[in-house]
C-alpha positions, 0 to 999 in steps of 0.5 A, a space after each residue: 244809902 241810895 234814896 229817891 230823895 238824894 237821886 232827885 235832888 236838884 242842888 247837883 246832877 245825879 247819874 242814871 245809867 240806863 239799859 242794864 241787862 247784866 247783874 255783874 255789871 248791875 253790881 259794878 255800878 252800884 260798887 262805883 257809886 253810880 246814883 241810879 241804874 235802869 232796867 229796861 222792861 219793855 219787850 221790844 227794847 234791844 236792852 230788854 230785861 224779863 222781869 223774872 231775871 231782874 228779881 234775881 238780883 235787883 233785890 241785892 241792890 237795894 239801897 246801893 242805887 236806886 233801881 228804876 224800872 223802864 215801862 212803855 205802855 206796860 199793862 200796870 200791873 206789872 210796874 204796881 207788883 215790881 213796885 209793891 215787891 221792892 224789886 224796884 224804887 221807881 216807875 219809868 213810864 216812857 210810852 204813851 201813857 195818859 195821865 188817867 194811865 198813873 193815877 193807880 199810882 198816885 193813889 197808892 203814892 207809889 214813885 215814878 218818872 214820866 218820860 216826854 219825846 221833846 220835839 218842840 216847845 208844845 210837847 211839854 204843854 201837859 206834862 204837869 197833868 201826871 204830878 209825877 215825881 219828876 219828868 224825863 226829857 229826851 229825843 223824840 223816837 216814835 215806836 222805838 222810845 229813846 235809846 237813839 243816842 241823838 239829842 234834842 234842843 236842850 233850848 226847849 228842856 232850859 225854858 221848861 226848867 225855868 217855868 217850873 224850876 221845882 220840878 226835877 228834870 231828868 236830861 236824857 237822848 245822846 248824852 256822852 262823857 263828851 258833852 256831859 259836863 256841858 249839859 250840866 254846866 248850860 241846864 244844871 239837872 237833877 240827872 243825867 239819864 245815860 243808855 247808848 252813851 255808856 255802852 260798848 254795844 246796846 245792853 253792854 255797859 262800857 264802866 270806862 265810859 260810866 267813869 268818865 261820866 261820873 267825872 264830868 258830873 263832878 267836874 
């Protein structure tokens, strides 16, 4: 059974595939074992999910991968009720929340991830003030919030995981089944996090791709 626990663990690289926009293709993850799907929530993302047509299958999903919510600069309640209704197991706050913005979460013990752009070594300087489950790293990407399919200095994402090497990082931004098992090899994440890497255009997952992802996770 999918858990947050075995997704995040740090002994070997999950796989999150990001951007789902299609319930079928939701359902062909979860049968291929995929260990995390993201459902994008946010209103100006080209792989944008209503959250009304998510609750008509995440729920069916749940325990056969860990659904994780995409939420940029979101008004909270909208992640605290999709948290609270078991629509999803996991918050992505991947705008410009402050750490005063998760504290109703923390409060309530409620899962999620803090996303961070990595332009250098100083925008990692505060991360650790959300105590957030784990931290996603990715391209910086002003006013559009990842999805670019470009990658940042994996050098800046290394040095941060040996300063804080229990904390789990999710490794995002221009991650191919190319360079994917090299991203595991060089950094060893908890996850690789997958959305422009896996498609065949933006929302449309490519499920070759997703396997050969898979592949170079197992390699």
């Amino acid at each position: 059974m999918a858990s947050i626990e075995s997704f995040l663990d740090q002994s070997s690289t999950s796989l999150k595939i990001c951007g789902i926009t299609q319930p079928e293709q939701a359902k062909q993850l979860a049968d291929m074992g995929v260990d995390a799907i993201g459902i994008n929530f946010w209103p100006h993302s080209k792989r944008y999910l209503a959250p009304d047509a998510a609750r008509t299958f995440l729920p069916d999903l749940s325990g056969r991968t860990v659904r994780v919510g995409v939420f940029v600069n979101a008004d909270p309640a909208l992640p605290l009720q999709l948290l609270e209704q078991g629509a999803i197991d996991l918050a992505q706050f991947h705008g410009d929340e402050t750490p005063e913005y998760v504290q109703p979460f923390l409060d309530q013990g409620l899962p999620f991830i803090k996303a961070i752009g990595v332009k250098n070594a100083a925008s990692l300087d505060h991360i650790l003030a959300y105590q957030s489950d784990a931290v996603l790293l990715d391209t910086p990407a002003p006013g559009v919030y990842g999805g670019t399919g470009e990658a940042f200095d994996w050098n800046h994402a290394k040095s941060f995981m040996l300063e804080h090497p229990g904390l789990p990082v999710i490794l995002a931004g221009g991650i191919t089944p190319e360079n994917a098992s090299e991203a595991v090899r060089t950094l060893h994440p908890a996850v690789i996090d997958v959305a422009s890497g896996a498609e065949s255009a933006p929302g449309i997952k490519d499920l070759d791709k997703v396997s050969r992802l898979q592949k170079a996770l197992s390699a």
